[in-house]
C-alpha positions as CSV (number, residue, x, y, z in Angstrom):
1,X,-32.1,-80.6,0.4
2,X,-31.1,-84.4,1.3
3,X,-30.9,-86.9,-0.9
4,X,-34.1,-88.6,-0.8
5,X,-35.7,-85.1,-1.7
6,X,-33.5,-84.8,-4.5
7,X,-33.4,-88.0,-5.8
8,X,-36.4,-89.7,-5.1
9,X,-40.0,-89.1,-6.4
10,X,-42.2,-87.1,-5.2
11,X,-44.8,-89.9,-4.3
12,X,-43.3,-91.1,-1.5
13,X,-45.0,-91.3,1.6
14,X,-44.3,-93.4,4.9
15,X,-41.2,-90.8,5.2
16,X,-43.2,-87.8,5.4
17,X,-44.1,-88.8,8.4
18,X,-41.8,-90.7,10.0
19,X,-38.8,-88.5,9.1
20,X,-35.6,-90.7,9.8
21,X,-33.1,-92.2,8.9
22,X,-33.7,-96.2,9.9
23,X,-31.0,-98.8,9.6
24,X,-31.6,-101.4,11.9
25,X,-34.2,-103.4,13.5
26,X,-34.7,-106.2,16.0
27,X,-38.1,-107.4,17.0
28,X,-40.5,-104.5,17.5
29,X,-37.7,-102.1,17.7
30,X,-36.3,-99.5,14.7
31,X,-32.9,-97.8,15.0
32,X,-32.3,-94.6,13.6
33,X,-29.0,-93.4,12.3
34,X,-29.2,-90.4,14.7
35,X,-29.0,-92.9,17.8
36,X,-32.6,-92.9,18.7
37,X,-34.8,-96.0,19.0
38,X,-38.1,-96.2,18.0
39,X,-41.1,-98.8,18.8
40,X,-42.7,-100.3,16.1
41,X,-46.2,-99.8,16.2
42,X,-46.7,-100.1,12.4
43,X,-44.7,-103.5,11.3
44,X,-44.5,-102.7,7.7
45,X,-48.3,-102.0,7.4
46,X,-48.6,-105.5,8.5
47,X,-46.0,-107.3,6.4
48,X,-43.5,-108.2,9.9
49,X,-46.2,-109.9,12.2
50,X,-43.2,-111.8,13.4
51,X,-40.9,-108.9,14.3
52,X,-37.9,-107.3,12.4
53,X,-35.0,-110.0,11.9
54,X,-36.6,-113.0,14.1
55,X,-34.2,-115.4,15.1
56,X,-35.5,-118.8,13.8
57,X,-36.3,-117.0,10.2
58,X,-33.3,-115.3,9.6
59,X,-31.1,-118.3,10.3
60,X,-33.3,-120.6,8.0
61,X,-32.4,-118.0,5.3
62,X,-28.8,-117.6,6.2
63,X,-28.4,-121.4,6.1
64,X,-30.3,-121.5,2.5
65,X,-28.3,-118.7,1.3
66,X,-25.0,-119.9,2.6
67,X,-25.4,-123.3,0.8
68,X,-26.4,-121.2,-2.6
69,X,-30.0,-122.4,-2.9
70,X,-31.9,-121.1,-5.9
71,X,-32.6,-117.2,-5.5
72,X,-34.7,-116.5,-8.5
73,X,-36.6,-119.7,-10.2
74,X,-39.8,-118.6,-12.3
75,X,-42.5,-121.3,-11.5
76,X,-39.6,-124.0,-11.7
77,X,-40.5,-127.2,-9.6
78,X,-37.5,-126.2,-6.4
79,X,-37.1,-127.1,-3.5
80,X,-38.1,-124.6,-1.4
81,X,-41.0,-124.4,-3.1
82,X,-42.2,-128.1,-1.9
83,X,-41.1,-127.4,1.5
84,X,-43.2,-123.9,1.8
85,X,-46.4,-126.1,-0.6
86,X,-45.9,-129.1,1.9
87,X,-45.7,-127.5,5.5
88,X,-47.9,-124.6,4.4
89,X,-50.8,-127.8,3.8
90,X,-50.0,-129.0,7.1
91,X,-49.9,-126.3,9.7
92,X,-53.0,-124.2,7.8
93,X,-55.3,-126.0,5.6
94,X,-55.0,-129.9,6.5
95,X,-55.6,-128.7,10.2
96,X,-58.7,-126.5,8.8
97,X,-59.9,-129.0,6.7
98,X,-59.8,-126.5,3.6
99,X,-59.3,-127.6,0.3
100,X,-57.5,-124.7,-1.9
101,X,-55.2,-124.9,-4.5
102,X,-52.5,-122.6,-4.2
103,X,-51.5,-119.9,-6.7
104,X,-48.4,-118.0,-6.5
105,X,-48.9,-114.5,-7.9
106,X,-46.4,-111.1,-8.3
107,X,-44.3,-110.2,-5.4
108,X,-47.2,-107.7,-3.9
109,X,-51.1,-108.1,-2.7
110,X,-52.5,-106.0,-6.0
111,X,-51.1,-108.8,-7.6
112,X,-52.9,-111.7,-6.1
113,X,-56.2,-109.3,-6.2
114,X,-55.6,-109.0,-9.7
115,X,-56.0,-112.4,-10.1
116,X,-58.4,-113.0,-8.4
117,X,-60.9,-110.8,-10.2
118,X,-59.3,-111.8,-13.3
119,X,-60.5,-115.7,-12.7
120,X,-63.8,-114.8,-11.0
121,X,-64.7,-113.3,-14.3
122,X,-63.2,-116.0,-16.1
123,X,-65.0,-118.8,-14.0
124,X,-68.6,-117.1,-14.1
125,X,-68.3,-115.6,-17.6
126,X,-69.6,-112.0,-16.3
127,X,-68.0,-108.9,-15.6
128,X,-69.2,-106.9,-12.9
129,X,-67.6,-107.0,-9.3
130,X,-69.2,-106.3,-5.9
131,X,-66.8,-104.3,-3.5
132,X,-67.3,-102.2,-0.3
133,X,-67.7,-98.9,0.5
134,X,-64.2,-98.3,3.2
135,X,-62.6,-101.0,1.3
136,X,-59.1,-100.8,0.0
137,X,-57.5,-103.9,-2.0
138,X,-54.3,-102.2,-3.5
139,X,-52.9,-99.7,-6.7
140,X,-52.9,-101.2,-9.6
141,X,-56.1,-100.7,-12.1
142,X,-58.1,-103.5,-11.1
143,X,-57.4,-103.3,-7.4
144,X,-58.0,-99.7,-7.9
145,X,-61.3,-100.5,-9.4
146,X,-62.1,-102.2,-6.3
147,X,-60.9,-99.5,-3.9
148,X,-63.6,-97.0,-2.6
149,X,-60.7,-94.0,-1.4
150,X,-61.6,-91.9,-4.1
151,X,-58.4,-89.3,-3.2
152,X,-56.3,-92.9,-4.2
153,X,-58.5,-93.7,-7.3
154,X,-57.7,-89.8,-8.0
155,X,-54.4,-91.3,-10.7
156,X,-57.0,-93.1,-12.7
157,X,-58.8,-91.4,-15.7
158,X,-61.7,-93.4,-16.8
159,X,-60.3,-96.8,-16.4
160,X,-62.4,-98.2,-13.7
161,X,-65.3,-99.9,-14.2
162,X,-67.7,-103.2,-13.8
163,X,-67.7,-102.4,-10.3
164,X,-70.7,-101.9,-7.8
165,X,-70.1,-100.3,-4.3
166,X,-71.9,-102.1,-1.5
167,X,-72.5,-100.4,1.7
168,X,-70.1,-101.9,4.8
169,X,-72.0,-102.6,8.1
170,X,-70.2,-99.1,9.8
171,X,-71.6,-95.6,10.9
172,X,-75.2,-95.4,10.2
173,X,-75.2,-98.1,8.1
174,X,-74.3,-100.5,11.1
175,X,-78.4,-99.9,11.4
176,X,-79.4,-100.5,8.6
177,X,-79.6,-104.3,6.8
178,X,-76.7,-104.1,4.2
179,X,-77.4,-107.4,3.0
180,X,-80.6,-106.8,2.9
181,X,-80.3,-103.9,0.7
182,X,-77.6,-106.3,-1.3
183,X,-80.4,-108.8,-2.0
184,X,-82.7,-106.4,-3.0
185,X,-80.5,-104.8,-5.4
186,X,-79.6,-107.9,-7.0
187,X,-83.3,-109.5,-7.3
188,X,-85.0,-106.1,-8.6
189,X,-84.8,-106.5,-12.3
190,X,-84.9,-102.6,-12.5
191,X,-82.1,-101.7,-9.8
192,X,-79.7,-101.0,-13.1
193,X,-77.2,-103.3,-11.3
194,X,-76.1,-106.9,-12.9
195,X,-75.6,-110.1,-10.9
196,X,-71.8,-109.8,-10.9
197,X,-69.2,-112.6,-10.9
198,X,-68.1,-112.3,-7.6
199,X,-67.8,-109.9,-4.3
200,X,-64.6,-109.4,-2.5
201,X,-64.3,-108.4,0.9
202,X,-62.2,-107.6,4.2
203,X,-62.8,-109.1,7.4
204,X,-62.0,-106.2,9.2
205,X,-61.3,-103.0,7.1
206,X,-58.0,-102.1,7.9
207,X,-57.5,-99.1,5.9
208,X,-61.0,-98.1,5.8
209,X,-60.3,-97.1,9.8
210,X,-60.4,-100.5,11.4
211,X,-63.6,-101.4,11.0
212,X,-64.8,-105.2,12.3
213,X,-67.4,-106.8,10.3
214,X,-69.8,-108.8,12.4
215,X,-69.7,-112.4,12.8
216,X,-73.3,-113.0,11.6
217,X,-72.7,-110.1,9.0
218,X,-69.9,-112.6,7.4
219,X,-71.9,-115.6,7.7
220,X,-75.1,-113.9,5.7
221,X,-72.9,-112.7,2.6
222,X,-71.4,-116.2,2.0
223,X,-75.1,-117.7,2.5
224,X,-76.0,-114.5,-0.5
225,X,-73.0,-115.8,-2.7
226,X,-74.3,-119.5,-2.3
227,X,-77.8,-118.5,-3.0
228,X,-76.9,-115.9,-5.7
229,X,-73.8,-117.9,-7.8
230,X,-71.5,-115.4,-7.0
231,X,-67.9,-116.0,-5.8
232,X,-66.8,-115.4,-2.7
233,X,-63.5,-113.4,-2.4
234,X,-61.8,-112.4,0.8
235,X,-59.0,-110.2,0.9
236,X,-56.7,-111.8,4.1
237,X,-53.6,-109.4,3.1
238,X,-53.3,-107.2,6.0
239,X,-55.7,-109.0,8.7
240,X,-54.6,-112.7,7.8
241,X,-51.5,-114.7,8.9
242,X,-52.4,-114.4,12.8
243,X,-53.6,-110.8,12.7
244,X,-56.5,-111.4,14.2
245,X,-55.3,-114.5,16.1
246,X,-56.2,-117.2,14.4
247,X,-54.5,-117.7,10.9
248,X,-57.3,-116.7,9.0
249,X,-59.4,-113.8,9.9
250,X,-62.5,-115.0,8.4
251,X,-62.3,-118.4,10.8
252,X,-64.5,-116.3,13.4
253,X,-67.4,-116.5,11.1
254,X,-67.0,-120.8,10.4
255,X,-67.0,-119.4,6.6
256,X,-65.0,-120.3,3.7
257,X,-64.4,-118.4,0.7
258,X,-64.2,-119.6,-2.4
259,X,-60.9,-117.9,-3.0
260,X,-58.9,-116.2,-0.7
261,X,-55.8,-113.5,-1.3
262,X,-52.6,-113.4,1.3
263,X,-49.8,-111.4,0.8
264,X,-47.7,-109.2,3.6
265,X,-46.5,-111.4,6.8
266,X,-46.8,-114.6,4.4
267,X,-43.4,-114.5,4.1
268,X,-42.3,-113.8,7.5
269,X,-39.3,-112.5,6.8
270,X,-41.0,-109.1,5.0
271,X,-39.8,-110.5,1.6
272,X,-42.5,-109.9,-1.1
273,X,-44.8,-112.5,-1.7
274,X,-49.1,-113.0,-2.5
275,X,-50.9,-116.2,-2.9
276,X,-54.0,-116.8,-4.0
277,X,-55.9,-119.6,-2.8
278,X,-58.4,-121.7,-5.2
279,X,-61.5,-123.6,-4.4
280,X,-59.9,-126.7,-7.0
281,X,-62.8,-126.5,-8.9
282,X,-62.4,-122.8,-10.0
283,X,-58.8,-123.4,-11.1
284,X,-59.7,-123.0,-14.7
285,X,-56.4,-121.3,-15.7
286,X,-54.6,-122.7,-19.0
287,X,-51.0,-122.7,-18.6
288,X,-49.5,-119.4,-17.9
289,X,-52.7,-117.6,-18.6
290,X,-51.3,-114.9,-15.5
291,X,-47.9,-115.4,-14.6
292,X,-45.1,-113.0,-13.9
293,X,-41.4,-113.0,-13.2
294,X,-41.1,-112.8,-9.6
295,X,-43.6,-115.3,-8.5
296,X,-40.8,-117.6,-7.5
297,X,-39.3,-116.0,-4.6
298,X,-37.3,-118.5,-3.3
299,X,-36.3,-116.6,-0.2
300,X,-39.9,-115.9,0.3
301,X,-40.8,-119.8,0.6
302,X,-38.0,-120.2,2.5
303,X,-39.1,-117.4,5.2
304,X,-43.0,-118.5,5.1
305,X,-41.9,-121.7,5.7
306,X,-39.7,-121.1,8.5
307,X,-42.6,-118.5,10.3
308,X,-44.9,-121.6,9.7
309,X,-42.7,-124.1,12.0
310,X,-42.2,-121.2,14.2
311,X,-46.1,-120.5,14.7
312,X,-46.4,-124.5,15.3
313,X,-44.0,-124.2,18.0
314,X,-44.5,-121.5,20.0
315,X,-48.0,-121.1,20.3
316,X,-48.2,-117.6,18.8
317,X,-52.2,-117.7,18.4
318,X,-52.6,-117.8,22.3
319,X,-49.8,-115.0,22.4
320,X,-51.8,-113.2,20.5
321,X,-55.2,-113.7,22.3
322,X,-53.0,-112.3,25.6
323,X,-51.9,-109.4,24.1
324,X,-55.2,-108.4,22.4
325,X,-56.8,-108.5,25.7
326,X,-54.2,-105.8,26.9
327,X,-54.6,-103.5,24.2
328,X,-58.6,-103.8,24.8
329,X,-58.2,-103.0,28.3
330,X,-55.8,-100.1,27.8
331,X,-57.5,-98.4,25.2
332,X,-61.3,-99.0,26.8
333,X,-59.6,-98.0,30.2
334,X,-56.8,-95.0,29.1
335,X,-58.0,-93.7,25.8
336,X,-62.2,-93.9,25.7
337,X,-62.3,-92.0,28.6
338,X,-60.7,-89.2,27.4
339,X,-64.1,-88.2,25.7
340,X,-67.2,-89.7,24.6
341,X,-66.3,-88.5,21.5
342,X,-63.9,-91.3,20.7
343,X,-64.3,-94.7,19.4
344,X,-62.2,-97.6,19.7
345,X,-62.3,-100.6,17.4
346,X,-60.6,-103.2,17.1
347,X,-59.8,-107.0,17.1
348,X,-56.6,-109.5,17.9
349,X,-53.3,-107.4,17.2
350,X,-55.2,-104.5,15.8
351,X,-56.7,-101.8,17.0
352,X,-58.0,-98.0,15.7
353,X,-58.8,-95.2,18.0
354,X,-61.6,-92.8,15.8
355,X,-61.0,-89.4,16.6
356,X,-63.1,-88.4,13.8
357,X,-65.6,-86.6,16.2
358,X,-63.0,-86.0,18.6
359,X,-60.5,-82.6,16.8
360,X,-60.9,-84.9,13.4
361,X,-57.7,-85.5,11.0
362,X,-55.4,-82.3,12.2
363,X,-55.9,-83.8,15.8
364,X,-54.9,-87.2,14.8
365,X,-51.9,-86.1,12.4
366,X,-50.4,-84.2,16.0
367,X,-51.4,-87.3,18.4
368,X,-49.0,-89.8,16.0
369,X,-46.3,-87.2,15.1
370,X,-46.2,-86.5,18.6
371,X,-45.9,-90.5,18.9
372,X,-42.8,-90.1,17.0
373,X,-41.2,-87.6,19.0
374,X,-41.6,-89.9,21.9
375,X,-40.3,-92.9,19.9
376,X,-43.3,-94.7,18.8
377,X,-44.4,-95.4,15.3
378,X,-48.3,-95.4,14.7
379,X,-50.0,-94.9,11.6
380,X,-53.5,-93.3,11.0
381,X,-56.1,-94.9,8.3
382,X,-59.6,-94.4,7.9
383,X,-62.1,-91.7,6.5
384,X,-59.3,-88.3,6.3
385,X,-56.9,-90.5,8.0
386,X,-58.5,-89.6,11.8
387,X,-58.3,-93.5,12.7
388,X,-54.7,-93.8,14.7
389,X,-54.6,-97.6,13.4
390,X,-52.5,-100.0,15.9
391,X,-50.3,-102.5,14.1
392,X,-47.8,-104.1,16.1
393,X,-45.8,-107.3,15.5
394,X,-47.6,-110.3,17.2
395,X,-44.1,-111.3,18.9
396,X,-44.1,-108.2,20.5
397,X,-43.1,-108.6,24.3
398,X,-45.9,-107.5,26.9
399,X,-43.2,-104.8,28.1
400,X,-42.5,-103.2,24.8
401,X,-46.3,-103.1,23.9
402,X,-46.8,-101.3,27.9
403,X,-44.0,-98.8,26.8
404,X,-45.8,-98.5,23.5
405,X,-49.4,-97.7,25.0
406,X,-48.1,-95.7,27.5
407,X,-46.5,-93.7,24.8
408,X,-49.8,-93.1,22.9
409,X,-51.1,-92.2,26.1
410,X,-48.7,-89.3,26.9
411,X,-49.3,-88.1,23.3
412,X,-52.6,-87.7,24.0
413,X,-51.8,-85.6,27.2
414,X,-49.8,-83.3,25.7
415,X,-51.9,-82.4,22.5
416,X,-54.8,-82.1,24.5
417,X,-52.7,-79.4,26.7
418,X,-51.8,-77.3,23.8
């Protein structure tokens, strides 16, 4: 028995199936104890869109640290703080023309979601919440409220409740008019289901198996908040900060939420960190009416600051648009023909390949363990987990993504042999 297995609880999980020992990174790569070297295909479940250790942040935070900046401050007034508020105004929302008030929340996502639904029901006086079927919004009670994996809701005894599951345009319902139905449901006086205080929603369900929502899709539910008084709340944690190339994901649809939760590659750095952003006129809170101890991660500010200036300078939304359009063509080219059977999804820097149909989750778990033998680390998501979800950091080189692709390609090979 190692350590971990003796020490550690039993609920953790990444390890399981990525069973090494890491202690070093650089960019997109992962160094294992053991000597081997491992592609990074994952980036912290989307917290290191700019790499492991990039240059430009880590000396920002070496020079901070060096001069003994403020580690730890609450929701003091610091320095770094002003910095991150001031250059976070100009490179994103002053160039967007959005007008959001920024909250800083816990050190995760769940925490920012949290507060989000905690204000919505605040600000409209009603409790009920509209979330998605396939939708996943984090692990603490309310988030878990919101969640639709009932094998993760599976901790929870009778804790969760005021929410309303909407169907997501995916599978059969991508024929059917889930807005629509949405209207109907809340303009029936005997559909059993009250006008709630607001709907939260992903861009692109990234959990839920990598599932796009369509442009016009995105562009009717803000149109059914306005029209409805609902609040509009989208969940940017995993598919924001470039993800899907531009910084926002919802900026596809010309749509803007009336709040808006970031948490992951915010810092840049991987440090924790979760924002949520306020229309002004929602920010109703009274002083410290949800606060908590590590909102001021100093390091954090530092970090997001620095990945800010660093996505001014080098273009990285263009990079991004490049490097989409290889992983499109690989996996439309390499991987869909394989078998009919298959379907690939997928937008900017992240991609799913659905093998539901196609030898379902057993299939999948052998196509990314076999990834690992062959030094690449992929994750699966999705309905059982058969989605093999594509995550890697958007400074990724064009090489090191080939290698990567080619990798998943062997994988493939070889399980289909056996």
């Amino acid at each position: 028995m190692n350590t971990f297995e003796k020490y550690e609880s039993n609920v953790r999980s990444y390890c399981r199936s990525f069973p090494a020992i890491f202690h070093r990174a650089k960019g997109s790569i992962i160094y294992a104890e053991s000597g081997l070297e491992y592609i990074d295909f994952f980036a912290g479940a989307g917290a290191l869109n700019y790499g492991h250790n990039h240059d430009y942040i880590k000396e920002k935070v070496i020079s901070y640290l060096d001069a003994d900046g403020i580690a730890h401050g609450l929701d003091m007034y610091t320095s770094a703080k002003e910095k991150f508020l001031a250059k976070f105004n100009e490179v994103v929302l002053s160039t967007k023309h959005l007008d959001y008030r920024i909250q800083f929340c816990g050190s995760t996502g769940t925490n920012a979601v949290e507060a989000a639904l905690k204000l919505a029901r605040k600000v409209k006086k009603r409790p009920g919440i509209f979330s998605f079927m396939g939708a996943y919004h984090g692990m603490t009670l309310g988030s878990l409220s919101i969640t639709a994996n009932t094998g993760i809701r599976g901790g929870t005894i009778g804790t969760l409740s005021n929410v309303t599951f909407m169907p997501y345009p995916y599978g059969f319902m991508e024929s059917f008019d889930t807005i629509k139905y949405i209207e109907s449901v809340l303009n029936d006086v005997s559909s059993g289901i009250e006008k709630p205080a607001a709907i939260i929603f992903e861009t692109v369900q990234a959990e839920g198996g990598v599932v796009v929502a369509p442009t016009e899709w995105m562009q009717r539910l803000r149109k059914l908040c306005d029209e409805n008084d609902i609040l509009l709340i989208c969940d940017d944690i995993q598919v924001g900060c470039g993800r899907t190339g531009s910084f926002f994901s919802f900026e596809r649809a010309d749509i803007v939420p009336d709040m808006v939760v970031l948490s992951k590659s915010i810092s840049g750095y991987g440090f924790p960190m979760s924002l949520l952003l306020i229309k002004p006129e929602l920010d109703i809170w009274e002083p410290g009416e949800h606060n908590g101890t590590f909102r001021g991660n100093q390091l954090a500010f530092v970090g997001a600051t620095a990945a800010l200036e660093y996505r001014q300078s080098s273009n990285l939304e263009l990079h991004v648009k490049d490097k989409e359009l290889l992983l499109k063509n690989f996996l439309i080219q390499q991987i869909a023909p394989i078998s009919e059977k298959i379907a690939i999804r997928g937008i900017g820097m992240i991609w799913g390949i659905d093998v539901q149909n196609f030898g379902g989750k057993s299939f999948a778990k052998s196509i990314t363990s076999r990834c690992f033998e062959l030094g690449l680390i992929v994750e699966r998501a999705g309905r059982n987990d058969t989605v093999i979800k594509i995550l890697p950091p958007l400074v990724i080189d064009m090489s090191t993504l080939k290698k990567g692709c080619s990798i998943i390609k062997k994988a493939f090979n070889d399980c289909m042999s056996h």
